[in-house]
LUMLO-700488 format. One line per field, with one value per residue: residue in one letter; x, y, z of N, C-alpha, C, O in turn. Coordinates in pm, whole numbers, plus 32768, in hexadecimal, padded with zeros to 4 digits. Layout:
<recs>
residuo: [A, ...]
n_east: [X, ...]
n_north: [Y, ...]
n_up: [Z, ...]
ca_east: [X, ...]
ca_north: [Y, ...]
ca_up: [Z, ...]
c_east: [X, ...]
c_north: [Y, ...]
c_up: [Z, ...]
o_east: [X, ...]
o_north: [Y, ...]
o_up: [Z, ...]
</recs>
This chain:
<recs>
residuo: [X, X, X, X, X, X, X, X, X, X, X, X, X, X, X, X, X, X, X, X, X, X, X, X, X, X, X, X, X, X, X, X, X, X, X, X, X, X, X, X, X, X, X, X, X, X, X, X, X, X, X, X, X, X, X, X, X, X, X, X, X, X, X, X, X, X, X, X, X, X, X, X, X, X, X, X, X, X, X, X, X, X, X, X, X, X, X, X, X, X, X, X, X, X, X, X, X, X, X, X, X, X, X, X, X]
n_east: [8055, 8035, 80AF, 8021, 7FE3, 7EA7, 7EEF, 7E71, 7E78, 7E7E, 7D61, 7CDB, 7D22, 7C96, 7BAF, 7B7F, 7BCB, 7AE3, 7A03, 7A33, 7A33, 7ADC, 7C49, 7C9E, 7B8B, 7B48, 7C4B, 7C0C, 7AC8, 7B24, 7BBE, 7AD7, 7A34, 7AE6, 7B23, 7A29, 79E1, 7AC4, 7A98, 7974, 79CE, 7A66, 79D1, 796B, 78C0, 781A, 7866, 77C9, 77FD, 7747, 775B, 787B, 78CE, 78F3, 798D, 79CE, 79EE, 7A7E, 7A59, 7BAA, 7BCE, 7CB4, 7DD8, 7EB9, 7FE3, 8115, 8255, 82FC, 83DA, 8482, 83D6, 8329, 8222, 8154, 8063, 7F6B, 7EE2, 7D98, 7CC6, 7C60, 7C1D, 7C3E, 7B6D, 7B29, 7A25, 79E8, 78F7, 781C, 7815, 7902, 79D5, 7992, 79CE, 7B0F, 7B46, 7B1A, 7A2A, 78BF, 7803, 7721, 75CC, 7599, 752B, 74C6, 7541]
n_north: [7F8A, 80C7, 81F0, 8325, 847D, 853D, 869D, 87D7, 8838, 8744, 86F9, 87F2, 87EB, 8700, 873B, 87DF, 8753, 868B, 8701, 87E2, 88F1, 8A11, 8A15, 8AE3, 8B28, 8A0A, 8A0F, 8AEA, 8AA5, 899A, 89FC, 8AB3, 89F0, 8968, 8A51, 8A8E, 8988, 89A1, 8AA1, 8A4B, 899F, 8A00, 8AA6, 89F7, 8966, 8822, 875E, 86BD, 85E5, 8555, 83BC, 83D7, 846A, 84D6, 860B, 8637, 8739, 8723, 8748, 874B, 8701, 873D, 86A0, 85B4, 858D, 84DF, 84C5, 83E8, 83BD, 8430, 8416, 84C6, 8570, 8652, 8777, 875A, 8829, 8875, 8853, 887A, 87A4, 8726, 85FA, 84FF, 846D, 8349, 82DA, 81AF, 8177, 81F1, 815A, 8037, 8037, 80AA, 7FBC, 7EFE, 7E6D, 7DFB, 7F35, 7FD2, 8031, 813B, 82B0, 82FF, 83C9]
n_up: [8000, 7F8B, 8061, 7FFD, 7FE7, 7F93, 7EEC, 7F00, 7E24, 7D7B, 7DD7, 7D4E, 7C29, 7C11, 7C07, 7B28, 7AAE, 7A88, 7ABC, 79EB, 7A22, 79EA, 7A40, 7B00, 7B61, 7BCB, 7C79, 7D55, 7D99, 7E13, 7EE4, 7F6C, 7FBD, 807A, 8135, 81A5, 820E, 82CF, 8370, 8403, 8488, 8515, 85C7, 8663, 8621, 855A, 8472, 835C, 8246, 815A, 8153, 8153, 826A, 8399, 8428, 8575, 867E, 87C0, 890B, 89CE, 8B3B, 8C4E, 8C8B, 8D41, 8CBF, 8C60, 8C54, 8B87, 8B95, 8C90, 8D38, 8DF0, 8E35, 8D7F, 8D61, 8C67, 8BC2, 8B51, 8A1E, 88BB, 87FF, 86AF, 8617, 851D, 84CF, 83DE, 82F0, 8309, 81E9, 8190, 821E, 81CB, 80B8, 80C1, 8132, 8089, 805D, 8026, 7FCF, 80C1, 8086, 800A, 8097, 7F7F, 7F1F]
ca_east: [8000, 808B, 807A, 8040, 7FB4, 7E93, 7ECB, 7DFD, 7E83, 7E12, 7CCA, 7CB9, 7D24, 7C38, 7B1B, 7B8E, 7BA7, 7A67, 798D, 7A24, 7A4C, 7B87, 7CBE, 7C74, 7B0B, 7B6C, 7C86, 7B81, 7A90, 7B75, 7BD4, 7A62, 7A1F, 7B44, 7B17, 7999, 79C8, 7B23, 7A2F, 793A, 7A1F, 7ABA, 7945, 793B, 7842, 7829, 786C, 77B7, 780F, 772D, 77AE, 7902, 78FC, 78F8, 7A02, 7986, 7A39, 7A69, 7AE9, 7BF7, 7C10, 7D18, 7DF8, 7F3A, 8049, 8171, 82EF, 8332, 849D, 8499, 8350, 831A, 81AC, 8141, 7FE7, 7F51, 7E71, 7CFC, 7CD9, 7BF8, 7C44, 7BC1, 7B3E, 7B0C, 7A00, 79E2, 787F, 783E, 7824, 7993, 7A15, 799D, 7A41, 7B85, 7B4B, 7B03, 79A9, 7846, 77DF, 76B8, 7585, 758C, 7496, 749D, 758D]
ca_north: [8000, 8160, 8288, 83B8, 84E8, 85A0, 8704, 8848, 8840, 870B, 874A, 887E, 879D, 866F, 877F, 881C, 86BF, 865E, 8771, 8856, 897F, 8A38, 8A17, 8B65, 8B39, 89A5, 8A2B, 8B47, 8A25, 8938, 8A6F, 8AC2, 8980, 895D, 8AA0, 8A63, 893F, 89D5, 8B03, 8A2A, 8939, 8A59, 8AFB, 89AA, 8911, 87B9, 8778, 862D, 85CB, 84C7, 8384, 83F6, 844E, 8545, 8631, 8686, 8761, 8711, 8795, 86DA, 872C, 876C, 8625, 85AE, 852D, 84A6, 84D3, 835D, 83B4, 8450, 83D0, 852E, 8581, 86DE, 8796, 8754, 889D, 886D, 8894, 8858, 8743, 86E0, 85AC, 84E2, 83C3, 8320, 82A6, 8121, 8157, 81EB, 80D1, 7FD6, 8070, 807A, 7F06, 7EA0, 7E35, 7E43, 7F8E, 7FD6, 805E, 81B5, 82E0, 834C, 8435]
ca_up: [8000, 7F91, 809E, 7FB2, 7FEC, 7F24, 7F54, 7EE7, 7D7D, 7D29, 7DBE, 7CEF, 7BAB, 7BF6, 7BD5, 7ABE, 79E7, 7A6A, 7A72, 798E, 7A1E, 79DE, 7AAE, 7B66, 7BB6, 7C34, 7D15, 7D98, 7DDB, 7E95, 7F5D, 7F9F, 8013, 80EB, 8171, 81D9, 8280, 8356, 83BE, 8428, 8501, 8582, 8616, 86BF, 85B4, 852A, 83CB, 8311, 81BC, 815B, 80F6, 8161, 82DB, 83F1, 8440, 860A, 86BF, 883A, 89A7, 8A42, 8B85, 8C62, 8CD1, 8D63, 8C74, 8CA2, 8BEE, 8B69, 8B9E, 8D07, 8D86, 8DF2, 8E19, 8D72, 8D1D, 8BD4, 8B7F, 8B10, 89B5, 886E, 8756, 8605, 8601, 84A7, 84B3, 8363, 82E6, 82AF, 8150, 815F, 8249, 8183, 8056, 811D, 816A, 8004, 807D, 7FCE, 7FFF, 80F0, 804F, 8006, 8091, 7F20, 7F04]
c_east: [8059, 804F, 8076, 7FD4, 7F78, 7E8D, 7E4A, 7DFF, 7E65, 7DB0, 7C81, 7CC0, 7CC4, 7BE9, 7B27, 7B98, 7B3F, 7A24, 797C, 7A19, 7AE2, 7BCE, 7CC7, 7BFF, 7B08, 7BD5, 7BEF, 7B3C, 7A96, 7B91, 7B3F, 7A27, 7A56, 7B35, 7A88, 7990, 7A4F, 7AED, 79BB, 795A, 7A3C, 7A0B, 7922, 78D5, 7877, 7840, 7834, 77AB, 77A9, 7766, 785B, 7920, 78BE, 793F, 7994, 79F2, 7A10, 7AC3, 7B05, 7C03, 7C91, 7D3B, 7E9A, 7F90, 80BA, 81EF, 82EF, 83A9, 84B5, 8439, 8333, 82B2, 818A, 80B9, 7FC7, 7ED3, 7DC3, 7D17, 7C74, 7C51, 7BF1, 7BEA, 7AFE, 7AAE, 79C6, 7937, 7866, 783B, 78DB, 79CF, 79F4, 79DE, 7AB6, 7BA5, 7B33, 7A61, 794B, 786A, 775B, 7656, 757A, 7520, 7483, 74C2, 7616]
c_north: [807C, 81AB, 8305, 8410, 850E, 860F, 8751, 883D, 879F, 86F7, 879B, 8824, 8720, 8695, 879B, 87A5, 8694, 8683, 87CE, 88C4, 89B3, 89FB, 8A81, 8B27, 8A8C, 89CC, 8A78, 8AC2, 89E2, 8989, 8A9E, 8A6B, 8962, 89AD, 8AA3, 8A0C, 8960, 8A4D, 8AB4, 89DA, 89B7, 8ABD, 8A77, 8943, 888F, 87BA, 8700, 8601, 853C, 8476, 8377, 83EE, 84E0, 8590, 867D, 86CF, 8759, 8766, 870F, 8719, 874F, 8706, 863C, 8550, 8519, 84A9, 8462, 8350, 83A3, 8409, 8447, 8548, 8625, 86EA, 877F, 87A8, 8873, 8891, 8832, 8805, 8720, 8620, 856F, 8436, 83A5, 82CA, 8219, 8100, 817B, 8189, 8057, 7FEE, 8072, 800E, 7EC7, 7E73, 7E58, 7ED5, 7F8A, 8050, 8100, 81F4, 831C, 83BC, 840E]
c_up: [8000, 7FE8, 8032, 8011, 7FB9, 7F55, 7F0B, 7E4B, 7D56, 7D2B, 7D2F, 7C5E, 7B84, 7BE9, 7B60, 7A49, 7A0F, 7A65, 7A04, 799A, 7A27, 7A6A, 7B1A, 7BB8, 7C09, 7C96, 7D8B, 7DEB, 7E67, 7EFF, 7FCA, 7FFD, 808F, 8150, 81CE, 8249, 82E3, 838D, 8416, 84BD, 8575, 85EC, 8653, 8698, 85A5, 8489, 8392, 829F, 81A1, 8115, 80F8, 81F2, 8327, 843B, 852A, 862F, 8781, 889B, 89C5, 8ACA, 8BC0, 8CB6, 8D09, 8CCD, 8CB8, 8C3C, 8C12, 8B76, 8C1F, 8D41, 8DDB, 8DDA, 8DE4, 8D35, 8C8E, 8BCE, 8B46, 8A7D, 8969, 87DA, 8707, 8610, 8544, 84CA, 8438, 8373, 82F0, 8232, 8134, 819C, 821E, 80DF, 805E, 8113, 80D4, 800B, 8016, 8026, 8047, 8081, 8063, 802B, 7FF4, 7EF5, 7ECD]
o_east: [80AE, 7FD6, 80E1, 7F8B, 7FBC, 7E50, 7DE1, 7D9A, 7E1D, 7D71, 7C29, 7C54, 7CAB, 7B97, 7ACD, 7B7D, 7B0E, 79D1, 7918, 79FB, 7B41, 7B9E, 7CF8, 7C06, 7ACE, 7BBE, 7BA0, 7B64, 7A5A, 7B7E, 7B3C, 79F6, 7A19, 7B36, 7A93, 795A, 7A41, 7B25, 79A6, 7921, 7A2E, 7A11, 78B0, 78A6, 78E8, 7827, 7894, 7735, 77C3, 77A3, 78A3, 796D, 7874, 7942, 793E, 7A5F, 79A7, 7B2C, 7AC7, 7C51, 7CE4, 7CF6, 7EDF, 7F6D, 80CC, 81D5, 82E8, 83E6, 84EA, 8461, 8315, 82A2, 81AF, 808D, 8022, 7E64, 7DD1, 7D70, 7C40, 7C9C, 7B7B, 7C55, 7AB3, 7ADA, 7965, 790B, 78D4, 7855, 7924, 7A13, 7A3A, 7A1F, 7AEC, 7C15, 7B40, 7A2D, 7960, 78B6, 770E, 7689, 7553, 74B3, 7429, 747F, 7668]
o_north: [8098, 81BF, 8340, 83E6, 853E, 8624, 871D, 883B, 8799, 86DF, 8788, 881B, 86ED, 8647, 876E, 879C, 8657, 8658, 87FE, 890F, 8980, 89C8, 8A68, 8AFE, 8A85, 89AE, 8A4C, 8A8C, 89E0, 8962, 8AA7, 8A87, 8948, 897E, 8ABF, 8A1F, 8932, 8A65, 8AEE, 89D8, 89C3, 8B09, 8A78, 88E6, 8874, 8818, 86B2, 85EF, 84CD, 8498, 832B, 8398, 8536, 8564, 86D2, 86AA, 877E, 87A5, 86A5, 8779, 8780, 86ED, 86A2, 84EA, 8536, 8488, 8443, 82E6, 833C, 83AE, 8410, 8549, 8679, 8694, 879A, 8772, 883C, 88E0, 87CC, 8828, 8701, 85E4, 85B6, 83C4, 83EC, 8292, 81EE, 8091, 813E, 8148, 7FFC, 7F94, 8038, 7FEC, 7E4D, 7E57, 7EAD, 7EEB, 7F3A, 80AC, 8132, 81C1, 8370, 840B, 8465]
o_up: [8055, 7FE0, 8021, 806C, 7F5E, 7FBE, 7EE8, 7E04, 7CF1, 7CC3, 7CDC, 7C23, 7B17, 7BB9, 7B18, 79D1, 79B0, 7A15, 79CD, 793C, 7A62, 7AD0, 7B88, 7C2C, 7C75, 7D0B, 7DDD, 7E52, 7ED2, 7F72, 8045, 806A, 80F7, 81C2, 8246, 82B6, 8354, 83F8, 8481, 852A, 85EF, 864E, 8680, 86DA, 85D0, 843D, 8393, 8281, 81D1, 80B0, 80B8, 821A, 82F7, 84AE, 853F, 8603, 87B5, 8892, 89D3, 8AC9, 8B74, 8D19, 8D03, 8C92, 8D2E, 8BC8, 8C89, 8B65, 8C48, 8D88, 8E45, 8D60, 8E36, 8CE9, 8C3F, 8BD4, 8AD9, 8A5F, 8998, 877F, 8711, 8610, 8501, 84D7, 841C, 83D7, 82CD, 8204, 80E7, 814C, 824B, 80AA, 8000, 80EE, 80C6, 7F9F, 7FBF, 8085, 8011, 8041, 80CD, 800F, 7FEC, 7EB2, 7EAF]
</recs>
């Protein structure tokens, strides 16, 4: 299995050969998109792609850790993470599996 990367530009290019809109107005796009749903995360929102997944954002509270070197206990801050849970239509895609029945989208 290859690790690659897709970034923004070939976003922007996989619109532009399949929809057909220029190379400008598919970057734009991909940007629009991107930008939409990192405003949204960031106001604390949910995001749900159907078919694809759900990007949550959560609080962690505030715990003890520990230096694996020293064993040295120190605060670990409260704070907010993105969360990615994938649909069962994309984890069985993943998995090679049938796909589960679509809502139609």
């Amino acid at each position: 299995m290859s690790q690659r990367t897709v970034t923004r530009a070939e976003l922007s290019e996989a619109v532009y050969q399949r929809i057909g809109l220029s190379r400008t107005e598919s970057s734009a796009l991909v940007e629009l998109v991107l930008s939409e749903i990192s405003d949204s995360l960031s106001h604390g929102n949910s995001v749900k792609l159907s078919s694809f997944g759900s990007f949550l954002v959560r609080d962690k509270g505030e715990r003890v850790g520990r230096n694996p070197k020293t064993g040295v206990e120190v605060p670990i801050d409260p704070r907010r993470v993105l969360v990615f849970k994938p649909s069962n239509i994309m984890k069985a895609r993943i998995n090679g599996e049938a796909q589960p029945a679509s809502d139609g989208f």
